[in-house]
TORFI-365986 format. One record per residue (C-alpha): residue in three letters; x, y, z. Coordinates in nm, 3 decimals. Layout:
! residues N
<rest:Ala; X:X; Y:Y; Z:Z>
...
! end
This chain:
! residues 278
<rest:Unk; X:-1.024; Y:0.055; Z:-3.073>
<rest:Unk; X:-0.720; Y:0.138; Z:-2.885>
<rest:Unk; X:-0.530; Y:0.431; Z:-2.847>
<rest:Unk; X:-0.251; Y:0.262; Z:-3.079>
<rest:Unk; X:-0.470; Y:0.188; Z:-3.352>
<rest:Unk; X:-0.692; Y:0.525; Z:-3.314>
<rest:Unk; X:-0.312; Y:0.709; Z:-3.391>
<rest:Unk; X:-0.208; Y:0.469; Z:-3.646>
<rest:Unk; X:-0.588; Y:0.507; Z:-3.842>
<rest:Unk; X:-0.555; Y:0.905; Z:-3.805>
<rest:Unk; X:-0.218; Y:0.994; Z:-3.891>
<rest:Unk; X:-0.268; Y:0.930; Z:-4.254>
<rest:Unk; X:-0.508; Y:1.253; Z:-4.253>
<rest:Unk; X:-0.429; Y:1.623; Z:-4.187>
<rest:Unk; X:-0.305; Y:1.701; Z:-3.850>
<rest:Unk; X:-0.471; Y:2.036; Z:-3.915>
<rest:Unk; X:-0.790; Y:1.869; Z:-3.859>
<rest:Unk; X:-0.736; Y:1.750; Z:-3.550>
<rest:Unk; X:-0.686; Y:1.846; Z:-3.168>
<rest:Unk; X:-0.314; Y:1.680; Z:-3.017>
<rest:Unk; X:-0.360; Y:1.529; Z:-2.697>
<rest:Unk; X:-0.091; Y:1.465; Z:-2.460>
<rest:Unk; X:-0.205; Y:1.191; Z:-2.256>
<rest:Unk; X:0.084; Y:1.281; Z:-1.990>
<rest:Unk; X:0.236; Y:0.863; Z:-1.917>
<rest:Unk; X:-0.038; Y:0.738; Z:-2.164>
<rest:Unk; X:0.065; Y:0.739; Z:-2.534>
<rest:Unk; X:-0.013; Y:1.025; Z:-2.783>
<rest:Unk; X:-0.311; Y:1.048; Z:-2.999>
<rest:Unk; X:-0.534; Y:1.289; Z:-3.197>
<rest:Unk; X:-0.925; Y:1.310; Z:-3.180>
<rest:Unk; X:-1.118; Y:1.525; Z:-3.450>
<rest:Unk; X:-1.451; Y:1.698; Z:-3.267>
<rest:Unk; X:-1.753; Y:1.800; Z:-3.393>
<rest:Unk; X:-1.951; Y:2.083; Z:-3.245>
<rest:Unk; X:-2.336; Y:2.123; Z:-3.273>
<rest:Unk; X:-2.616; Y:2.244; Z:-3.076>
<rest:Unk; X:-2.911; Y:2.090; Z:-2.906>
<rest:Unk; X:-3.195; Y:2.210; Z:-2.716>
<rest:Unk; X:-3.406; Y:2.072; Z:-2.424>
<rest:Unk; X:-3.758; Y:2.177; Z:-2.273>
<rest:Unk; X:-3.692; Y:2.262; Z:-1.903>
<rest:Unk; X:-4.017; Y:2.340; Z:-1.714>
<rest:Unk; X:-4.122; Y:2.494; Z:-2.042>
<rest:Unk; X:-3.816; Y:2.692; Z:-2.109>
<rest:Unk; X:-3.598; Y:2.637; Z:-2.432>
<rest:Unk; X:-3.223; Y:2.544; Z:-2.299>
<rest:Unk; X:-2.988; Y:2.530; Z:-2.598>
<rest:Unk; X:-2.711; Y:2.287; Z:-2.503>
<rest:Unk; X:-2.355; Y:2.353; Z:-2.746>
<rest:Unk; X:-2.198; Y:2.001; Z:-2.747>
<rest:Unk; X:-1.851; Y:1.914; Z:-2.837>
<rest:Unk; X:-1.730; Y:1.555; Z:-2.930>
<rest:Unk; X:-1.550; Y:1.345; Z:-3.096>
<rest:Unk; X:-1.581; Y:1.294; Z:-3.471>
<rest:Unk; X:-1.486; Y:0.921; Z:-3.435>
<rest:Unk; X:-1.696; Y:0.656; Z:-3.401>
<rest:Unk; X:-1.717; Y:0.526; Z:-3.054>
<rest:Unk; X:-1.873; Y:0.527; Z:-2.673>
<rest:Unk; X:-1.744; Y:0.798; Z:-2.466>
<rest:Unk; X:-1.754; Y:0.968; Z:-2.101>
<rest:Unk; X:-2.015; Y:1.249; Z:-2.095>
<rest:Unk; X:-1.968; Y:1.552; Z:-1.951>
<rest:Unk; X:-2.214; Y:1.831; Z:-1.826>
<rest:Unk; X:-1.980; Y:2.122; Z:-1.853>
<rest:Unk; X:-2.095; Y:2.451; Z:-1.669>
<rest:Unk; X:-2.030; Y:2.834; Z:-1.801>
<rest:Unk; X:-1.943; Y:3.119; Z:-1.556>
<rest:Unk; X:-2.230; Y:3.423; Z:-1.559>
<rest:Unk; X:-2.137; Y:3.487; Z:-1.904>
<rest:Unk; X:-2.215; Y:3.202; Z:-2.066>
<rest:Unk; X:-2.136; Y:3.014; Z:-2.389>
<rest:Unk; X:-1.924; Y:3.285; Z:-2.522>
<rest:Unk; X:-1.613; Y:3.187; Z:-2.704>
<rest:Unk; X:-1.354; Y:3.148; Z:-2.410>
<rest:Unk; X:-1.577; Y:2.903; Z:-2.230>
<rest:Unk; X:-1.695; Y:2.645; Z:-2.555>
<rest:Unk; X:-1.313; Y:2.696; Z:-2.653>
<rest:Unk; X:-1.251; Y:2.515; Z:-2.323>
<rest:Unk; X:-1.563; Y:2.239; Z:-2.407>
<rest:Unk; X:-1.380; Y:2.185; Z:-2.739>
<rest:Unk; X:-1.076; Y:2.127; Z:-2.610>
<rest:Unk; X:-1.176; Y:1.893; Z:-2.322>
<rest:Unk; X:-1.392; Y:1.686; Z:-2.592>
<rest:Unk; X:-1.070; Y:1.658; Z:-2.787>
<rest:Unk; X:-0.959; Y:1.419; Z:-2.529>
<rest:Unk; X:-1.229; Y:1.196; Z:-2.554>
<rest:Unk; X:-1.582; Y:1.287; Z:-2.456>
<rest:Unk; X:-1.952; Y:1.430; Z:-2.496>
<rest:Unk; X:-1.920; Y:1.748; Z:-2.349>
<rest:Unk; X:-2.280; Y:1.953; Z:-2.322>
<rest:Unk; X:-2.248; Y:2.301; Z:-2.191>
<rest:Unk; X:-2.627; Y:2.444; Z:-2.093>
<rest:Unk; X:-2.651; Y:2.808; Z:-2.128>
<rest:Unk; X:-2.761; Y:2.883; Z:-1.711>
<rest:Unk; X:-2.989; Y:3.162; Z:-1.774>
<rest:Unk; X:-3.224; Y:3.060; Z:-2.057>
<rest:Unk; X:-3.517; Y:3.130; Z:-1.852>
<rest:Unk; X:-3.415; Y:3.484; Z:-1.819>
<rest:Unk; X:-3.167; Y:3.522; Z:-2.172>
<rest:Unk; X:-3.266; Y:3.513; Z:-2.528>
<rest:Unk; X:-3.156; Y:3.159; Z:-2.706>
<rest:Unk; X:-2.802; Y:3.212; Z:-2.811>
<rest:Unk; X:-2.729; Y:3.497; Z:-2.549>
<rest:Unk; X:-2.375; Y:3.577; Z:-2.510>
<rest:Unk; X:-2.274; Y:3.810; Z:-2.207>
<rest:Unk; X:-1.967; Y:4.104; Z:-2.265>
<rest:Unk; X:-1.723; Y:4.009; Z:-1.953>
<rest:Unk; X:-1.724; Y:4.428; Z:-1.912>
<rest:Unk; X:-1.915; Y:4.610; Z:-1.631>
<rest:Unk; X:-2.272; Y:4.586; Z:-1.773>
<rest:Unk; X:-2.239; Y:4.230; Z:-1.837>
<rest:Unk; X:-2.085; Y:4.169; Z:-1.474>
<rest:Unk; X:-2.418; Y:4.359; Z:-1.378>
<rest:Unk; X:-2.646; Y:4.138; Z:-1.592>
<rest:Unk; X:-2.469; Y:3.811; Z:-1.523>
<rest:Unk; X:-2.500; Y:3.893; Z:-1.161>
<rest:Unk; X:-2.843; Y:3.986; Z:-1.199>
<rest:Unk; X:-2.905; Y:3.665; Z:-1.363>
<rest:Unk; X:-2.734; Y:3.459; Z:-1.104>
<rest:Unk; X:-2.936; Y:3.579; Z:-0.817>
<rest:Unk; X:-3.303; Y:3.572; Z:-0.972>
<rest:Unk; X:-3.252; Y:3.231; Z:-1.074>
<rest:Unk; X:-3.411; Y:2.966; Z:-0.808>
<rest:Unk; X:-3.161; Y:2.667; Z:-0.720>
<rest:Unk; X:-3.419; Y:2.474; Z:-0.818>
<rest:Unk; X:-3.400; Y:2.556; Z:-1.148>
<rest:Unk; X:-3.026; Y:2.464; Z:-1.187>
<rest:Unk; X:-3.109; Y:2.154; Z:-1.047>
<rest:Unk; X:-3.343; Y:2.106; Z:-1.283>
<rest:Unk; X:-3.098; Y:2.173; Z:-1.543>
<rest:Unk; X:-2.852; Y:1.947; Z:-1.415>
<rest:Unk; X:-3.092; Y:1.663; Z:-1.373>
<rest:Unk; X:-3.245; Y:1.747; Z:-1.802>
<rest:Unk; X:-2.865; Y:1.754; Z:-1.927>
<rest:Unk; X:-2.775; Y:1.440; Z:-1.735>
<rest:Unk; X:-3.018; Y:1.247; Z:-1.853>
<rest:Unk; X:-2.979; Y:1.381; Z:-2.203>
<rest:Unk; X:-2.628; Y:1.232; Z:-2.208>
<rest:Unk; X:-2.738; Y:0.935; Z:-2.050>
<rest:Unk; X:-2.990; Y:0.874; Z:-2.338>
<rest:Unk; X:-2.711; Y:0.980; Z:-2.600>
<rest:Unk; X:-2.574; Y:0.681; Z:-2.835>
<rest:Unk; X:-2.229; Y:0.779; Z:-2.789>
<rest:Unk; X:-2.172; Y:0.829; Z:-2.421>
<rest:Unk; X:-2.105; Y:0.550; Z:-2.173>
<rest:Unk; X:-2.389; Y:0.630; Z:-1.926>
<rest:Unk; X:-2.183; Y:0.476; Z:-1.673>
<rest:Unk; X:-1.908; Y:0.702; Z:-1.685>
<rest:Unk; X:-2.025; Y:1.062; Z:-1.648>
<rest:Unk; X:-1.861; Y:1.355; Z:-1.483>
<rest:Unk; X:-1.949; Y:1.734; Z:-1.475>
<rest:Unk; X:-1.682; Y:2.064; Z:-1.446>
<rest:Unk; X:-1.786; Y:2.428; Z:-1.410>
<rest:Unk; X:-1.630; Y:2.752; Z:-1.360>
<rest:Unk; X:-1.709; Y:3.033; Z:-1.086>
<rest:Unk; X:-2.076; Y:2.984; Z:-1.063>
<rest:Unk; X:-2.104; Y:2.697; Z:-1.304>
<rest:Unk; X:-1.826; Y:2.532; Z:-1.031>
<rest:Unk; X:-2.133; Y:2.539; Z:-0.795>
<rest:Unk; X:-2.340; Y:2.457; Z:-0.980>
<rest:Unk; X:-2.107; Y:2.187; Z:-1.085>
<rest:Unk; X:-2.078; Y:2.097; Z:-0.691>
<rest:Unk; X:-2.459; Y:2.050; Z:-0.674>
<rest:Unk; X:-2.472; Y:1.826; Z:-0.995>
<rest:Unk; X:-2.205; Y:1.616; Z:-0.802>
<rest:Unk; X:-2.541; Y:1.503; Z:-0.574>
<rest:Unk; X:-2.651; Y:1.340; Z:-0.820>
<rest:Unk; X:-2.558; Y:0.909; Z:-0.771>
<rest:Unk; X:-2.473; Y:0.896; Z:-1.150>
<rest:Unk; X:-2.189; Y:1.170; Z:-1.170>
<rest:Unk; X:-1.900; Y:1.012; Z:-1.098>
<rest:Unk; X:-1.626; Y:1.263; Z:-1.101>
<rest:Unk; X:-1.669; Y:1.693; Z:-1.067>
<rest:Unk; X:-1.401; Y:1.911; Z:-1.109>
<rest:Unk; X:-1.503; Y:2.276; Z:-0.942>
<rest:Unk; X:-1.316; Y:2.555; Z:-1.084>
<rest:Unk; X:-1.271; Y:2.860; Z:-0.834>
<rest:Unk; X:-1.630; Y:2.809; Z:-0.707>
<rest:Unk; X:-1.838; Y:3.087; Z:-0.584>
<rest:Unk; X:-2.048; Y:3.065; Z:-0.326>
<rest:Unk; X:-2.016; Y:2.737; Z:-0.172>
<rest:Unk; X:-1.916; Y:2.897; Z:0.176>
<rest:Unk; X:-2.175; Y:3.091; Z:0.209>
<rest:Unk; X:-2.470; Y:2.947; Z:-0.002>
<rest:Unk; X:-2.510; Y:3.243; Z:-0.226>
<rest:Unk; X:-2.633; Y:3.083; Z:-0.554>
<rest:Unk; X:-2.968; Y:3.220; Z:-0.674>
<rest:Unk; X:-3.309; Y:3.287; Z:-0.509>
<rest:Unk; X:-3.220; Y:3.178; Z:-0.150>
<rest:Unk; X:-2.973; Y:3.029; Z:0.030>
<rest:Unk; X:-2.805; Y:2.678; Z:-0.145>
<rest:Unk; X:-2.723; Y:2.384; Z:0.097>
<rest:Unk; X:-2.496; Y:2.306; Z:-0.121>
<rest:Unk; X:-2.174; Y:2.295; Z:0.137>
<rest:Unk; X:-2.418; Y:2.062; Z:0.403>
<rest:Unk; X:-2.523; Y:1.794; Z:0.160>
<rest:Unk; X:-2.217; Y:1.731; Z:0.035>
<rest:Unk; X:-2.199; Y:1.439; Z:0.222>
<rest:Unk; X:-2.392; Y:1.309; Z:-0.026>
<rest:Unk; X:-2.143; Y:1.330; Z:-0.318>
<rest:Unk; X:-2.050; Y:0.981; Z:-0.449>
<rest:Unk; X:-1.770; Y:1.031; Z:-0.710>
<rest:Unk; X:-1.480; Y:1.187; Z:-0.691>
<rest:Unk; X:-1.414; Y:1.566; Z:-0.656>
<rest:Unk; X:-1.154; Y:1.801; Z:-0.710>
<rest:Unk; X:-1.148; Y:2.150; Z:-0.624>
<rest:Unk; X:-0.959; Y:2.441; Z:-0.805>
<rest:Unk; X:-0.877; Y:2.778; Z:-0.639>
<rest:Unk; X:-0.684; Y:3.123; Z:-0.704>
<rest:Unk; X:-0.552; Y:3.253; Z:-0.400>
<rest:Unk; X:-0.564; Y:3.579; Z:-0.551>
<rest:Unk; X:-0.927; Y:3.538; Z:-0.603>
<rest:Unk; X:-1.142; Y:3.857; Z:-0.464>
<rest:Unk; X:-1.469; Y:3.677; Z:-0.449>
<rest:Unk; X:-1.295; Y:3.326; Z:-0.249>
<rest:Unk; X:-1.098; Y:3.452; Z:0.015>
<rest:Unk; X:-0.846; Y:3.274; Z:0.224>
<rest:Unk; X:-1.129; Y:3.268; Z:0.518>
<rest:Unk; X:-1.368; Y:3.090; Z:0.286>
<rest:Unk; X:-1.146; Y:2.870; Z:0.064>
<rest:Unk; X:-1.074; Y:2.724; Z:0.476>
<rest:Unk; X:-1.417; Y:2.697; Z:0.534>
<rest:Unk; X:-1.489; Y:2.474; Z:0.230>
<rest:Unk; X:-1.185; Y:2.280; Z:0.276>
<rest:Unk; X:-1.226; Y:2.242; Z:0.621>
<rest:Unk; X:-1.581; Y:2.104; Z:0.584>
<rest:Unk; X:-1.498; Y:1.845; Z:0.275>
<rest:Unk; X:-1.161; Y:1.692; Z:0.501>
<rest:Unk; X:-1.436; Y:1.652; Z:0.778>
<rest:Unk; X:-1.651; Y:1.438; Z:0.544>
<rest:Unk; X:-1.562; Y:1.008; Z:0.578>
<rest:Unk; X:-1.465; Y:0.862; Z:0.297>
<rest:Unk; X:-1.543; Y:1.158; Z:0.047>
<rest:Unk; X:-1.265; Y:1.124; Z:-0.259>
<rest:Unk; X:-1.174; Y:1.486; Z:-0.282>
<rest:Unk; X:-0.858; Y:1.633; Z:-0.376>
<rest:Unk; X:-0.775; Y:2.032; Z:-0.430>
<rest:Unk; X:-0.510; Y:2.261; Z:-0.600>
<rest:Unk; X:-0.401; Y:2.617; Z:-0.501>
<rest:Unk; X:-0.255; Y:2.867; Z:-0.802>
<rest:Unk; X:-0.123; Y:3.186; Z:-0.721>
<rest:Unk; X:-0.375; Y:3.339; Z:-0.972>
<rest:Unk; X:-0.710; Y:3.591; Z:-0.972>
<rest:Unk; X:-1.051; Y:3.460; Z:-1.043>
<rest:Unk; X:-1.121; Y:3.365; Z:-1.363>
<rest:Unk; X:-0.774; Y:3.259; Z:-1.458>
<rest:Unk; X:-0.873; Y:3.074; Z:-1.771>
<rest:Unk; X:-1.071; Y:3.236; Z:-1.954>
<rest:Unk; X:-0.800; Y:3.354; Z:-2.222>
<rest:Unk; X:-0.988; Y:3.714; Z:-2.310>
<rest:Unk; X:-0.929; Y:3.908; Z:-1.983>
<rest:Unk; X:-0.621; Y:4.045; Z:-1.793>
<rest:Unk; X:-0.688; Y:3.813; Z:-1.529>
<rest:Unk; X:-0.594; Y:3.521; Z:-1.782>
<rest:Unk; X:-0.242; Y:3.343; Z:-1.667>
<rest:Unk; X:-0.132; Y:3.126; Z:-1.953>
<rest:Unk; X:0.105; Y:2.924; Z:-1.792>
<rest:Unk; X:-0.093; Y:2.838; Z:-1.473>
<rest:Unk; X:-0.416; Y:2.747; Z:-1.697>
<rest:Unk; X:-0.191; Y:2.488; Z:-1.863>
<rest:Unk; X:-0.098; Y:2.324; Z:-1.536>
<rest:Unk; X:-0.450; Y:2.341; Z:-1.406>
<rest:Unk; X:-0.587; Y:2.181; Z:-1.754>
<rest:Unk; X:-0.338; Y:1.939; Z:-1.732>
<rest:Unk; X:-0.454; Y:1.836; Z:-1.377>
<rest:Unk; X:-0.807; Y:1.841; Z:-1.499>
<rest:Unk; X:-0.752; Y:1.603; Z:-1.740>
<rest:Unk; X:-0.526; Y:1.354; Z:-1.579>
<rest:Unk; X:-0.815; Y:1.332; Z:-1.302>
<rest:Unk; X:-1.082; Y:1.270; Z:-1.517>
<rest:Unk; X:-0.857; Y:1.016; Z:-1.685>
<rest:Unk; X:-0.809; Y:0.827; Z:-1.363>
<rest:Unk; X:-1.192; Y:0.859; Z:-1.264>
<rest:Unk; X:-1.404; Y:0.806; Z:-1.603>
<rest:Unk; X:-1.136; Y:0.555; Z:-1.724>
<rest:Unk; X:-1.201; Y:0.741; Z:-2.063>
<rest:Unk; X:-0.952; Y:0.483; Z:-2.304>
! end
């Protein structure tokens, strides 16, 4: 079905059911989601997935979408639901269900900071590879996602671990929002290599920064540039906003309204152009 006729079948029903989608130089049209969780066995742990999609019938990019340290708290699935109101299977692991109840949702206050943190470093990278590698195959298994077009996003450490799912052959565009870690391979029990195998990253990438941002400074944001330009024939583009870590999430002071709009918009015009979602 094409965009025309998705419009002309859905604007005989309530726009208040439905998310509108500026598709920037691609026409207008509005996509009703569902929301519903799943669950998957990781080395014997229960990971509940929240997935976002489209009500409508039809085959769609899939997306492994990645928290920061607080998880799936409302903030971050408001930001699944909207991207899955432009047209795809977004799954959202919660990162720390080896350590977390089912269901946890961290307070972005002091304590949580301290537990998220806590959580981040006594997790092994091998275990959010393992987590990348279960989700990804669950949406390559799913009946409504076109296996051949899937992408992953993630914010702060979900952006690394974002950057690490990009290793995978079948993700074929990442978007890494303000990162942590990647310059230094702080990630979890160890040190990540994340930064030196990014050579092998076969989609496309695009990296998101704050300059503002306490925990990427100027000295590392270089670094990590520096070492993607070096890379042949790696498709990676990056955006600068004057703006503090953790710039969308829209419960904190740190939120910036106006620059999360012109990052989401970026987000979604480059997945456009890379999963070739319509």
């Amino acid at each position: 079905m094409s965009p025309f006729q998705l419009f002309w079948n859905l604007k005989k029903c309530s726009f208040s059911q439905f998310i509108i989608l500026p598709f920037f130089n691609h026409c207008l049209f509005l996509l009703q989601i569902i929301r519903e969780n799943s669950a998957l066995k990781v080395d014997g742990s229960l990971m509940r997935l929240y997935v976002a999609k489209p009500l409508q019938e039809g085959c769609w990019p899939g997306i492994l979408f990645y928290s920061d340290i607080y998880q799936l708290g409302p903030p971050i699935t408001r930001l699944a639901d909207r991207l899955a109101g432009y047209g795809y299977v977004v799954a959202a692991p919660e990162i720390f269900h080896r350590r977390e109840p089912l269901g946890t949702i961290i307070e972005p206050n002091d304590l949580g900071r301290l537990r998220g943190n806590d959580n981040a470093l006594s997790t092994s990278i091998a275990a959010y590879d393992d987590d990348a590698s279960a989700t990804l195959q669950w949406l390559d298994e799913h009946p409504s996602v076109r296996s051949e077009c899937l992408g992953t996003i993630g914010f702060c450490l979900g952006g690394h671990i974002a950057f690490r799912a990009a290793l995978s052959r079948e993700v074929k565009a990442t978007v890494c929002i303000y990162p942590t870690g990647l310059q230094d391979g702080k990630l979890g029990i160890g040190i990540a290599d994340s930064l030196e195998r990014a050579p092998e990253i076969g989609g496309s990438l695009f990296t998101i920064f704050g300059s503002l941002d306490p925990h990427v400074s100027p000295e590392a944001r270089q670094k990590i540039l520096a070492n993607l330009a070096s890379i042949p024939n790696l498709n990676h583009q990056t955006s600068l906003f004057e703006c503090n870590h953790t710039f969308m999430r829209d419960d904190g002071a740190r939120w910036d309204p106006q620059r999360s709009d012109e990052c989401w918009n970026l987000i979604t015009q480059f997945l456009y152009d890379k999963l070739k979602c319509l």
